[in-house]
N, C-alpha and C positions, 0 to 999 in steps of 0.2 A: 484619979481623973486622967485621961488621955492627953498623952502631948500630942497637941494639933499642927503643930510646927513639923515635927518628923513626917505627917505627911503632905507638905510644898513640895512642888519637883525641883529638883539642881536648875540654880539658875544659871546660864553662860554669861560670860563675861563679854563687853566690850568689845574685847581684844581678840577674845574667840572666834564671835561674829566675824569679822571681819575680815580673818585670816580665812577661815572658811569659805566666805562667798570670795575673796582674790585666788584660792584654789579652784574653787568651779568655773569662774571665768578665765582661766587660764590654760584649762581643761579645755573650754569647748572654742574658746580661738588655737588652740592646736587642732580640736577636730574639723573648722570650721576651715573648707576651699575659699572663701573669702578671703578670709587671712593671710591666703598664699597668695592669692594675687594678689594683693595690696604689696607683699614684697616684693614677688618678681618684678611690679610695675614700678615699683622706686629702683632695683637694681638696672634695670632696660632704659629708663627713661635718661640717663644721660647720649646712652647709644642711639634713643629716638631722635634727641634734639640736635646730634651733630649729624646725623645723615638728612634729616631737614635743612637743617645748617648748609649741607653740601651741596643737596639739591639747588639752595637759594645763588651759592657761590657758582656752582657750573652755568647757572642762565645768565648771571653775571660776568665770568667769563665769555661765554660765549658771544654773548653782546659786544663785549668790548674785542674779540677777534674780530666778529662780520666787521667795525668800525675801522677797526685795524687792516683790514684786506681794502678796504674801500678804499682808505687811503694810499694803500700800498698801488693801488691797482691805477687812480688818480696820478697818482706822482711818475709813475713808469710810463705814463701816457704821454702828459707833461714833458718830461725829460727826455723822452725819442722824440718829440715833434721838434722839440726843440734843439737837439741834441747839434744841428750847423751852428747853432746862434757863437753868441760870444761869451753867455752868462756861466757856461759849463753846464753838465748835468746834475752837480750836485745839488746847486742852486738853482736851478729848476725844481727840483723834486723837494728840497727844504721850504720854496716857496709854496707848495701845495698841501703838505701833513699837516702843518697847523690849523689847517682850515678844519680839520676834522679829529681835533684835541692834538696831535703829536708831535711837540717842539722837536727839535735834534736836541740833546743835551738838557732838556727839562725833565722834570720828574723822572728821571733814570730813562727816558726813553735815547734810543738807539737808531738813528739813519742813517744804512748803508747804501751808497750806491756806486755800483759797479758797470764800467763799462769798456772791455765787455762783459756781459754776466761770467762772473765765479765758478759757475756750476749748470747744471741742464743740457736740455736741446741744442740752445742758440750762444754759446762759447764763441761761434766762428761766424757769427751773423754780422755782418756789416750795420750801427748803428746799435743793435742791442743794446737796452739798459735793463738792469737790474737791480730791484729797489728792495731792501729790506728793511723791516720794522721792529724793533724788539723791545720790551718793556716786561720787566719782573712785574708779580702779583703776588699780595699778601692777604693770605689768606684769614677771609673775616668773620663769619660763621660757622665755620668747620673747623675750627683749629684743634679739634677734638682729633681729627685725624692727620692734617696736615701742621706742623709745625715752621718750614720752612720757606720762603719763596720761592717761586719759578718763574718762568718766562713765557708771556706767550708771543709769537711770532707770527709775521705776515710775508709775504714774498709776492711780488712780480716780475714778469721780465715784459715789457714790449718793445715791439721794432716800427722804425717809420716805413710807412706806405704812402709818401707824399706822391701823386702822381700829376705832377708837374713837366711839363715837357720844354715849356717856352718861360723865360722869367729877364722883365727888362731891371735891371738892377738901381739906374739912375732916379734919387728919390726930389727932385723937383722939376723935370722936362714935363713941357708940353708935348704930345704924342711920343710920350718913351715908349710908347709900341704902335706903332701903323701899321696900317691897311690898307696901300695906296690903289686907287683905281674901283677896277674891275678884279681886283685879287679875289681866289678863296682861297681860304685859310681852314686846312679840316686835321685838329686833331683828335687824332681816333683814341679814343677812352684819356684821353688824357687833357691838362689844365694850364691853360694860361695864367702868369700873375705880372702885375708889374707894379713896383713898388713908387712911383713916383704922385707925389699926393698933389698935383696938379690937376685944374677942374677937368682940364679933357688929357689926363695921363693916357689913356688909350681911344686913338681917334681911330675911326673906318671914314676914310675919303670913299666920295664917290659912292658907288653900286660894291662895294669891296663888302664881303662877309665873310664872319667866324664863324666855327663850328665848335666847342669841344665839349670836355667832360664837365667843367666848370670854369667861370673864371674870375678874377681876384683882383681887386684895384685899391690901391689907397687912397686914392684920389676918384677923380671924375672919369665918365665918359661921356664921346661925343659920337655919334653913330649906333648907340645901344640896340636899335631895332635890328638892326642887321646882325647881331648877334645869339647864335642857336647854341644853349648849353640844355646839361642832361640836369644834372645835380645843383642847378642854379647861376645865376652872374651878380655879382657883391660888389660894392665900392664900398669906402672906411673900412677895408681891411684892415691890421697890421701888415707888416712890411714881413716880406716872406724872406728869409736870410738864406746867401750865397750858399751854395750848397757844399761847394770847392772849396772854400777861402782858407782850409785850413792845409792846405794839397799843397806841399813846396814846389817851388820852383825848379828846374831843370839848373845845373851847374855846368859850365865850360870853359875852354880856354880853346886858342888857335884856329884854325882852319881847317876842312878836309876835303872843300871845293870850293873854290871863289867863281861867280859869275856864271853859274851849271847853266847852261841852256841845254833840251835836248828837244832832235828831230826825229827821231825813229825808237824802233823799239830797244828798251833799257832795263836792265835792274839794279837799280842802288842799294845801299847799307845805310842803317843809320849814323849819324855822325852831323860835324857842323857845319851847314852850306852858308859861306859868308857871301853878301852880295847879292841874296837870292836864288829862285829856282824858275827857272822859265820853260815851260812846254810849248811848243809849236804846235801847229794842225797838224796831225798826222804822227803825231808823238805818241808815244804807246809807253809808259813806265812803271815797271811794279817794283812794289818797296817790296824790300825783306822787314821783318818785327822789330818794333826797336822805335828810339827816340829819334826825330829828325829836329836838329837845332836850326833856325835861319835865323840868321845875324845879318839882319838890315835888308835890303833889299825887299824881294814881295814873293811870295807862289803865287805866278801869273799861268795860269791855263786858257789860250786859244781854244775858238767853237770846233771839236774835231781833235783836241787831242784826249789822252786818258791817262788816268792817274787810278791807281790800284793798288791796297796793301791790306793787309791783312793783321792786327797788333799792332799797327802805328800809331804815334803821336808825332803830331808838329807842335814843334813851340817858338814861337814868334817872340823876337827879342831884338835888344841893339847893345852890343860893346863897349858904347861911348856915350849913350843916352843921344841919339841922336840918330832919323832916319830909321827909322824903327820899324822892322819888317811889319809886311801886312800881308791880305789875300786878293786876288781874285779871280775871279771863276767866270768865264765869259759863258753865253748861252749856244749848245752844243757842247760842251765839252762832256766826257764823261770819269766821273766820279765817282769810286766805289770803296772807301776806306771804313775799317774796322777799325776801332780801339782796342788798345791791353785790356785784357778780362784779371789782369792782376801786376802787380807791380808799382813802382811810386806814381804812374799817370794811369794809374789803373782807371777805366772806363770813359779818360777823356781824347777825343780823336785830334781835335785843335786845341792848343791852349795859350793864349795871349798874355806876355809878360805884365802883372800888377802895375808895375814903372810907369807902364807907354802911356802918355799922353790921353785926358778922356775926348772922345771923339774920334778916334783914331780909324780911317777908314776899311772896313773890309768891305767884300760887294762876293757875295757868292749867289751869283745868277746863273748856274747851272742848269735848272731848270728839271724836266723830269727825269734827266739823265745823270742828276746830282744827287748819290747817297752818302749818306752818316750814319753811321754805328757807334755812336756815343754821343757824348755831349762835345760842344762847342762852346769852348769856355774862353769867352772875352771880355772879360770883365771891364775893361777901359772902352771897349770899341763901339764904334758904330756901324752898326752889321745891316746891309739890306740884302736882304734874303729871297730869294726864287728857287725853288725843289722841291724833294720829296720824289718816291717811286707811288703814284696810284693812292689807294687809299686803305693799302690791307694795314692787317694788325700785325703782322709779323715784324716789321722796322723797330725800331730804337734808337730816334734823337734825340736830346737835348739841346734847346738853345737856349746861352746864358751871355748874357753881354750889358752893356752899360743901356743902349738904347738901339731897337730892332724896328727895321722898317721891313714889312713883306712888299716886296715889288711886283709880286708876282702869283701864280699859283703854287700849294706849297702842303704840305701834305707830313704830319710827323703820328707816330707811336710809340707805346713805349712796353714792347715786350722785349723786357731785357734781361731775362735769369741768367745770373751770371755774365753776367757783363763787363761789374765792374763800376757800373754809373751808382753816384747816389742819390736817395729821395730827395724830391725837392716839393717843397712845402707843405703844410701846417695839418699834416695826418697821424697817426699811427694807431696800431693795434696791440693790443695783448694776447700771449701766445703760450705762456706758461703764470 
């Protein structure tokens, strides 16, 4: 009888099976381009995630530059407008970063301010400040590429452009600037301020009218209708600071004319006229460049005499505290003086000793035969004033005194490149 068993086929094992189908699947994920990508897309994908990473960081960074420029650009504005005050510039500009995250000395950030700037354009610019901002960043989704910190930075520089011309300094008189009469008062592109927070700190008596660019009060006024500004007229200002105060004093000893009077034509040197200086009618004097010191006494000019320099300063002073020189300037007289465009009294033409007594009287009524090329700086005085040439823009005065009375018609501008004078009041620009 037939074995039925010899003909079952070979059975496989378990183990065969098995081994067999992980060879064919093995097989056909090598043939299979799916399988390739599946690895190139795990070998790529850390390089995907960190330039996404990067991408997130760069708009992040750059966020926080514009923030950083903003501030930068704030605080340099700040600090030149401010730059006469008393606070410093540094303190000005540290009082402004915070406002827009950047302590000095918090979280690693960095305010430099320099003046005058370090580097650039404006090295040689009178007032120039320059602000810098610096803060390290740690990189926080890209560290795939970047491992260490860096810094990013901001820079400004601006310069004040206060264009002030006339500024009464005394901060509680009534009328610390008048307008007596029938005066006009026209300053061409330029701004009055006066710092005294009295309800009528600037009065116009009478038919008397302003004209300027703008003007500025801390206090009140009493005649406002009669005032024509371009860029507006403000009362509750703040108090617009000295422009000079920081400008020393002239130094001297001895004599090098007691009791100068002159009657015809002359040319003096600078040096120290004790006793005063007195011009007659008919006097004709030109200064040479230079400081002229008067110790006590007055510069009295008669209607009809002339006074002419070119680089001078007067500085009005007393020896002994006492008798304390002053000015004045009678109507006719004529009057043509330049200030230094450089040097310790650079761009001041008159300058009145701090010391002297407040009140102290000057009277320059020259009238339109009386010019100024620079500022008038009397800080203690009480100045009534009548001048000015006409109404061009070509001039350049400053008047700065305790309290200013116009008596008169009177006429200032302020085209002054190179001069020497500095900005007065609460402007500035950015320039780098």
């Amino acid at each position: 009888m037939e074995d039925r068993s010899s003909r079952v086929p070979h059975q496989r094992s378990a183990t065969e099976i098995l081994r067999s189908r992980g060879r064919h699947l093995l097989l056909r994920l090598r043939r299979s381009q799916a399988g390739n990508i599946l690895v190139t897309t795990a070998l790529i994908l850390p390089l995907l995630v960190g330039f996404v990473g990067l991408g997130v960081d760069v708009a992040l960074w750059f966020y926080k530059h514009q923030s950083m420029q903003s501030a930068a650009d704030s605080a340099a504005i700040s600090a030149a407008t401010g730059s006469t005050g008393t606070g410093g510039v540094a303190l000005e500009a540290d009082a402004v970063t915070p406002t827009y995250g950047f302590v000095n000395g918090s979280n690693d950030v960095v305010v430099t301010v320099n003046q005058p700037p370090r580097s650039g354009n404006h090295i040689a610019t009178v007032g120039a400040v320059e602000v810098i901002i610096k803060q390290p960043q740690t990189p926080l989704f890209s560290s795939v590429f970047l491992h260490s910190k860096f810094n990013i930075l901001a820079r400004s520089v601006a310069i004040p452009t206060g264009q002030g011309c006339v500024l009464a300094l005394n901060a509680t008189a009534s009328g610390a600037a008048t307008i007596q009469g029938t005066s006009a008062v026209n300053l061409v592109n330029c701004s009055l301020y006066d710092d005294s927070n009295s309800g009528s700190a600037l009065n116009l008596n009478g038919s008397g009218t302003l004209s300027a660019l703008s003007v500025g009060v801390v206090g009140g006024e009493s005649g406002a209708s009669n005032i024509t500004t371009i860029q507006g007229n403000r009362t509750g200002i703040s108090p617009v600071a000295d422009p000079y105060a920081d400008v020393p004093m002239p130094t001297f000893s001895g004599c090098d004319q007691k009791n100068f009077t002159a009657k015809k034509a002359i040319t003096l040197s600078p040096g120290v006229y004790c006793g005063g200086m007195k011009l007659d009618a008919g006097a004709v004097v030109t200064l040479n460049p230079g400081i002229y010191i008067l110790d006590q006494g007055s510069l009295s000019l008669a209607g009809g005499a002339t006074l002419i320099g070119n680089g001078v300063t007067f500085f009005f002073t007393s020896s002994t505290g006492s008798n304390w020189a002053t000015a004045t300037i009678n109507g006719g007289a004529n009057v043509n003086l330049t200030a230094p465009s450089s040097g310790p009294t650079a761009g001041i033409v008159f300058f009145g000793d701090r010391r002297m007594p407040v009140g102290t009287a000057f009277k320059l009524n020259g009238g339109s035969t009386q010019v100024f090329g620079g500022a008038i700086y009397l800080s203690k005085a009480d100045v009534t004033f009548a001048g000015g040439s006409g109404t061009s823009v070509v001039g350049c005065t400053q008047l700065v005194a305790d309290t200013i009375t116009f008596s008169g018609n009177s006429n200032f501008a302020l085209n002054c490149n190179g001069s020497g004078i500095k900005p007065l009041g609460a402007a500035a620009q950015l320039v780098e």
